[in-house]
N, C-alpha and C positions, 0 to 999 in steps of 0.2 A: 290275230297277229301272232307271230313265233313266241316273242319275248314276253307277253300278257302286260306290256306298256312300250316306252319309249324303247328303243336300244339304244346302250351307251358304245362310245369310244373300246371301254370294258369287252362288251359283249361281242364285237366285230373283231377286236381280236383272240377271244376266246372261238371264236367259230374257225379263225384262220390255223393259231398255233397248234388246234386240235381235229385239222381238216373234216368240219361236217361238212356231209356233202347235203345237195340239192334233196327233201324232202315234201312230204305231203304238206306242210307250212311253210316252208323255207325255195327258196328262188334268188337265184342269182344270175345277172344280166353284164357282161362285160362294159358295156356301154350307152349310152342314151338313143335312139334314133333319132336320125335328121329332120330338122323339119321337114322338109318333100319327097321323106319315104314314108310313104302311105302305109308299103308293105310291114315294114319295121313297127308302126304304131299300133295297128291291127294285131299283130301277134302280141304287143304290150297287153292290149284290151282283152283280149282269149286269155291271157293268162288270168286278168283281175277277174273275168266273169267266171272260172273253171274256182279259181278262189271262194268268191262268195256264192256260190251255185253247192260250193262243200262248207268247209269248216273253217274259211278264214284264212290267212297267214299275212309272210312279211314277201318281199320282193327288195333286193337289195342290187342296185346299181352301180357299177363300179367295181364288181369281184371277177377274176378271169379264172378259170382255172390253168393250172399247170401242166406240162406233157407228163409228170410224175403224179398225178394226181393230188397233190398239193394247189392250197389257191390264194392267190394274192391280189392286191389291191391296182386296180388299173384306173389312175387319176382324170376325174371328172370336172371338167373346166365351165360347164354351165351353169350362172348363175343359179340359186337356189328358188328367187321369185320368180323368176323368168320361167323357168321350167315348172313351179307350183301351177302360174295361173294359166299356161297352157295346157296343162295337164287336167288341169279342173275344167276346162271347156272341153277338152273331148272326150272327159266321162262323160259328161254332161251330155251331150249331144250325140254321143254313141254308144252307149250302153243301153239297152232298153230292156225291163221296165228301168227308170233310172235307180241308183243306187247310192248311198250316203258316201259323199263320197273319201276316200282314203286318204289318210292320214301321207303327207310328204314333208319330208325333213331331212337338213345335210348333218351330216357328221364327218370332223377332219379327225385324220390317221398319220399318225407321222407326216404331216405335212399335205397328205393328200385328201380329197373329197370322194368322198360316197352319197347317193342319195338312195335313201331308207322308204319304202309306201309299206302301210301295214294298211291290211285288209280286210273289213269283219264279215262274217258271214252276213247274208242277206237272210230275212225271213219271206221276204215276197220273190223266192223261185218260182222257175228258172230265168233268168238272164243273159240275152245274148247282144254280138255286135251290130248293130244298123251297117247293112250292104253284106255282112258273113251270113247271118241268118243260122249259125249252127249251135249248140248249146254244148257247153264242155263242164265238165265237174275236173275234180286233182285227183292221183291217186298217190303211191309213196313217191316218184319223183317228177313228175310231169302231169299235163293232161290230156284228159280223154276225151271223147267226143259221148254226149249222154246218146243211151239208146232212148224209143220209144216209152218202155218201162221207167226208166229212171227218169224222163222230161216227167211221168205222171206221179210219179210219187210227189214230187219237188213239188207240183201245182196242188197237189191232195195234201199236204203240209201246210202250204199257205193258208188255205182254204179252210181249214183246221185252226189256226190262228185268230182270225178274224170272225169264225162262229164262237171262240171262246169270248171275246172282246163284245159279240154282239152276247150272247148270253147273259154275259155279267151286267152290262146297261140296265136288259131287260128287268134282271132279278131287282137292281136296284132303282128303277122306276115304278116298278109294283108296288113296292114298299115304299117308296114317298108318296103315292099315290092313298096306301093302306094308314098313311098316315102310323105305322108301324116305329115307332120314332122314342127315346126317352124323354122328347119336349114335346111342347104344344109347337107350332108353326104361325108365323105371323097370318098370314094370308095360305088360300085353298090356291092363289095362282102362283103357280111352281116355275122355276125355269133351274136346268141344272146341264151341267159341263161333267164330261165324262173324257180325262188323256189317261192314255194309256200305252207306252214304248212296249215293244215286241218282247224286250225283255223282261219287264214285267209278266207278261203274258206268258212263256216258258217256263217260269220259275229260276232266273238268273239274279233276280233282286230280292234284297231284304234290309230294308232300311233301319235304321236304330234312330232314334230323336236325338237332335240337337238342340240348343236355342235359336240359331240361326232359321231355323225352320217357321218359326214363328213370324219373322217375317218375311222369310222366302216363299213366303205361300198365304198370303193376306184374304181374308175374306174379300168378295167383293162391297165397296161403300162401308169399310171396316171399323169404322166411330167406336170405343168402348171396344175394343180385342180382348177375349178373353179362350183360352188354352184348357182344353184337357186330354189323357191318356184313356182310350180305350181300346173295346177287343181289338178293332181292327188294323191301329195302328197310332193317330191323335189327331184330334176335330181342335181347326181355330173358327173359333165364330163370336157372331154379334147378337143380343137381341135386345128388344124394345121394353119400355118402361113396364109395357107388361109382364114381362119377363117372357116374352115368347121367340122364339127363332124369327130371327130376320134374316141373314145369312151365314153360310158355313162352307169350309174346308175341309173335308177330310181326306186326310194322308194318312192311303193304306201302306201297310206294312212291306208289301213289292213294289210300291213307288206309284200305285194309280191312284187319279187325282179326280175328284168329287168335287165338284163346287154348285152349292144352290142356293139362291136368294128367291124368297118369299116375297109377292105381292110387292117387288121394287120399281117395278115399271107400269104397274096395273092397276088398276080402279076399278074395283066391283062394281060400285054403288050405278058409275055410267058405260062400261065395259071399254075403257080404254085402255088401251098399251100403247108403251111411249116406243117406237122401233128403232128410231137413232140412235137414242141414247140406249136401251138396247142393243145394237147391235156396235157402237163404236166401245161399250165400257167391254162387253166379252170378247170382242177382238183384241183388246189390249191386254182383257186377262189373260187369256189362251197363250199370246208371245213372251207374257212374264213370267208364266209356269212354265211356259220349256225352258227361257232359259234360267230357271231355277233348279230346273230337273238336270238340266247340265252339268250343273254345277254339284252335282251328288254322281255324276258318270252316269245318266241315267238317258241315253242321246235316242238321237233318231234310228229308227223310225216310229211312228206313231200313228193308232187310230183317235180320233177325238170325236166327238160326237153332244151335240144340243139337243135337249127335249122341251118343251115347253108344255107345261099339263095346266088340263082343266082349262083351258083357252076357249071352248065354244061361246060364241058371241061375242068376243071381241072385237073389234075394230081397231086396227093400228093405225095411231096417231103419228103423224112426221112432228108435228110442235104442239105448243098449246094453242096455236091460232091457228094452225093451217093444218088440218086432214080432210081425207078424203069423205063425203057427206056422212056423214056418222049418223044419219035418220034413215040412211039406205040400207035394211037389213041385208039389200044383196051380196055387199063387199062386209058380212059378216062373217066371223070366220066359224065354218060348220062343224068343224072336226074338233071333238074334246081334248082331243093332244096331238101336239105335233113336233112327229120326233123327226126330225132333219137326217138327212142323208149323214150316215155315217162317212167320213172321208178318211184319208188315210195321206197322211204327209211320209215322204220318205226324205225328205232334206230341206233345208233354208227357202232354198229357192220356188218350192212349191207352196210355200204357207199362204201366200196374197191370193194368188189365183183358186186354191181349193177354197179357204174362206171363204171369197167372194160369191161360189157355186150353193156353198151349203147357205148362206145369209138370201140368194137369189130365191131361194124355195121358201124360207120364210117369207119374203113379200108377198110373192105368189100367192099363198095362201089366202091373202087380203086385195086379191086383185091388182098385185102391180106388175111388173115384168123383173125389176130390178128398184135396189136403194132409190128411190128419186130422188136426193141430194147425194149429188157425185160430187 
């Protein structure tokens, strides 16, 4: 975005009485398009895609310029909802890949309306319109259409991203595997949550501790909470009378999020794992750390990613009365860990559906197709 937050009243008229013009962040639109110009909406979209394909900006609606090069405020009579939540459907459905979507909001000027979109860069380049099919980046005042070379830098960026995020997983399932740890571990059966926002990944975050944090980020099954500062950044967790790790938190110092709980779903002794409850308590964690992470600016988009270690011979249970024949070693589970598809959420509206993908391959694992209680 231009302003590196909200724009005020302030700020639109400092851009007016000091004529900036049209820039590499900056855009100015006389007026809204009609609902049944298709033509008008489309060049809307080229513009947000040329935006987050580079480095971001604002797009300010309701500035004309002048025959003297001077520019002023051309009064916008369209509701503020009205035009959000149209607006939010057809990023939604015409931007592809999709993209978080932009910040809209009115601001009155002497009397008159503007509508403000600020725009953040995207890390999952390039992005273009469904039905245009052309990819555009911004340069100082407009944009451009990307060549060949630049569509591949864009996708060699992404791609770059996402091996960093797998990287970092790996490093840190080795070592709870290594048992490399300052505690003992309640249980050898591990399951652990790995979120991670693009901007972490960059190097754009750096967290400082609050108190708030402590319960903005709760262990899972949290009984007895207890907090400490290390290298990394600060671990909340729980353990058992033995004094060993039961579960933990840690928040790293760029805002990625560690969550593992020991042998809470699991039973040595007859190799059971409990999957529902499994798989309903991590779905609820997962929606409460984002939006906790929110709440530190720390938004979409996001890789997250479940491991489950030391799992061979398992068999997952639906209850305590009803699994699948548990004397059947065939619906054993064969693989010593299983690390589930990494996914990659880019907004609100994707969290149900990928979920759903990556928990499908956990059943799998144990012969089922999907959750068998829908």
């Amino acid at each position: 975005m231009y302003f590196n937050r909200k724009a005020t009243a302030e700020d639109i008229n400092y851009l007016l009485q000091n004529n900036i013009s049209e820039n590499k962040k900056l855009e100015y639109k006389r007026q809204l398009p009609e609902k049944n110009d298709d033509k008008g909406k489309t060049k809307i979209l080229q513009s947000i895609t040329a935006f987050v394909n580079t480095d971001g900006g604002t797009i300010i609606f309701g500035i004309a310029e002048k025959g003297d090069g001077t520019y002023e405020i051309n009064n916008i009579e369209t509701l503020e909802d009205d035009y959000k939540l149209q607006w939010d459907e057809i990023i939604k459905n015409r931007i592809l890949p999709r993209i978080n979507p932009p910040t809209l909001y009115a601001l009155n000027i002497d009397g008159k309306n503007i509508f403000v979109m600020d725009i953040n860069p995207s890390y999952t380049k390039p992005h273009f319109v469904n039905g245009d099919y052309v990819f555009y980046g911004r340069n100082n005042a407009s944009k451009f259409q990307l060549d060949i070379s630049d569509i591949k830098k864009l996708f060699l960026q992404s791609i770059t991203v996402e091996e960093q995020f797998e990287n970092f997983k790996l490093q840190r399932v080795m070592k709870l595997k290594s048992e490399n740890f300052p505690f003992q571990f309640d249980s050898k059966n591990i399951v652990t949550l790995h979120i991670a926002s693009i901007a972490s990944l960059v190097g754009e975050i750096q967290l400082s501790k609050n108190n708030n944090m402590n319960y903005d980020f709760l262990p899972i099954q949290n009984t007895g909470l207890s907090t400490v500062n290390n290298y990394d950044g600060f671990l909340n967790y729980t353990y058992s009378r033995e004094k060993k790790m039961y579960s933990y938190v840690q928040i790293f110092r760029n805002g990625i999020i560690e969550a593992s709980t020991f042998g809470m779903y699991g039973y040595p002794e007859d190799k059971k794992f409990y999957g529902i409850q499994f798989e309903q308590e991590y779905k609820q964690t997962i929606i409460g750390y984002i939006n906790s992470l929110k709440k530190y600016n720390i938004d979409f988009p996001y890789f997250i990613s479940i491991s489950l270690l030391n799992m061979k011979g398992y068999k997952i249970v639906i209850n305590n009365s009803n699994y699948r024949d548990i004397h059947n070693d065939f619906y054993a589970i064969y693989e010593d860990d299983l690390l589930l598809p990494t996914i990659f959420i880019e907004n609100e509206y994707d969290i149900n559906d990928k979920l759903k993908y990556c928990f499908d391959v956990f059943w799998n694992a144990n012969g089922y197709k999907e959750n068998p209680i829908k």
